[in-house]
N, C-alpha and C positions, 0 to 999 in steps of 0.2 A: 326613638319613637317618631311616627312620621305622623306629618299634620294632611294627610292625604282621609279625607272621610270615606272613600269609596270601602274601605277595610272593615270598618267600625260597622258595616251594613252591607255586609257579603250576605247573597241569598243562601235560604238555606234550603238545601236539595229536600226534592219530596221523594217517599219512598214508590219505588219503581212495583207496577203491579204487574206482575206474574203469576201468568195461569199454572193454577196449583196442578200437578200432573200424580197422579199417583205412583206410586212404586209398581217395578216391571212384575214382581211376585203377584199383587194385590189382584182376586178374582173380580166378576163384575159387581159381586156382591157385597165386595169391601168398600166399593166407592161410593160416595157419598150423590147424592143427586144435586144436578149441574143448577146453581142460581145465576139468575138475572147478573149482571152487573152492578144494578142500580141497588139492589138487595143487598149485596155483599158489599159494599162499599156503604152504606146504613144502617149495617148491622156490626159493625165495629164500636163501643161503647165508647172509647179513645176520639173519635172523628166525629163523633155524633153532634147533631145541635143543641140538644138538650145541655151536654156538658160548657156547650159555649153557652148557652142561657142560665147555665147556676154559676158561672165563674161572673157572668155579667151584674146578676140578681145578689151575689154576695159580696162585688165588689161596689154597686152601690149601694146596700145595703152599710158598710162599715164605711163609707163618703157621709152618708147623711146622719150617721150619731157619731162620727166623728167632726164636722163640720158643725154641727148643733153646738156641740161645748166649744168650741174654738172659735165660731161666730161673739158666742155670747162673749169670752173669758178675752177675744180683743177688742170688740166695745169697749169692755168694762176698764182694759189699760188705757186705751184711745181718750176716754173721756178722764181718766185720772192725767194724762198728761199733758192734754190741751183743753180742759176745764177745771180746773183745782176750785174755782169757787163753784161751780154746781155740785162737784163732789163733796166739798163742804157743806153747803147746804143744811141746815137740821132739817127733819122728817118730821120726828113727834121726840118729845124728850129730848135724850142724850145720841140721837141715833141720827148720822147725817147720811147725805144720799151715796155716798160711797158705801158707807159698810153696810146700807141695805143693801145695794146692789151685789155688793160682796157676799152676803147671806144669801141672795137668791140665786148664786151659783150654786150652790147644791143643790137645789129642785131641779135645774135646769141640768143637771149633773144626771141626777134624777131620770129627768124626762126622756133624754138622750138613750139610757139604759133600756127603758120601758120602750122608746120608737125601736131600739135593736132590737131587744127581744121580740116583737109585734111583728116586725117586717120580717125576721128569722119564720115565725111562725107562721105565717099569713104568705110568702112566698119562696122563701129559699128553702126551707125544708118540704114541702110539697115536692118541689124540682130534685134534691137529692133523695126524694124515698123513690120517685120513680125512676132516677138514675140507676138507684140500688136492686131495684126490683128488674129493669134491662137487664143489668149485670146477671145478675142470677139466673135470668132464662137464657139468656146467652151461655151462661156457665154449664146450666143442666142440657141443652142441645149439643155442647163439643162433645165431640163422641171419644172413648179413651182416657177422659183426664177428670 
């Protein structure tokens, strides 16, 4: 194994665009009519922006409910291991401020769930119904398949 980094971050080739040529048999009538550049290269569902914009919108969508409970759940070690006497603490009764804290991981467990679901709702799925809706017109225009 070589400690050379240049390897680990080889580029990686882009696919080479070649103009589609139709077959020698095919009449004028078989050939499809000639698009832009700009057309054909934004009508690929694969290269599209939209699909960089739902890989973006879902990945931070599952950063922010996962980040929620893992904010809260290392406070909640932090303070048990460099505060013992606050976590001691009584509240009311028999309840000290550690194990409420510890009880209000669950809401926050909760909450976490309800912000997924919401931002799922409110922006990632918008982004993949009109990914899937591309897809399908795309699908019904290839002619043959």
């Amino acid at each position: 194994m070589s400690d050379d980094p240049s390897d680990a971050y080889a580029a990686h080739p882009h696919r080479a665009r070649h103009p589609v040529t139709p077959p020698a048999w095919a009449t004028a009538e078989d050939r499809l009519p000639e698009l832009p550049e700009r057309v054909m290269r934004s009508s690929a569902p694969g290269h599209h922006r939209d699909l960089r914009v739902l890989r973006r919108a879902y990945r931070r969508q599952r950063r922010v409910a996962t980040f929620t409970v893992l904010a809260y759940f290392t406070t909640f070690l932090i303070l048990s291991v460099r505060a013992p006497a606050f976590m001691t603490q009584p509240v009311t009764g028999g309840l000290s401020t550690g194990m409420l804290l510890g009880l209000v991981q669950l809401p926050v467990t909760w909450l976490a769930i309800v912000l997924f679901e919401y931002t799922a709702s409110r922006y990632v799925d918008p982004l993949a119904r009109r990914m899937r809706q591309r897809t399908a017109l795309l699908a019904e225009r290839e002619p043959g398949q």
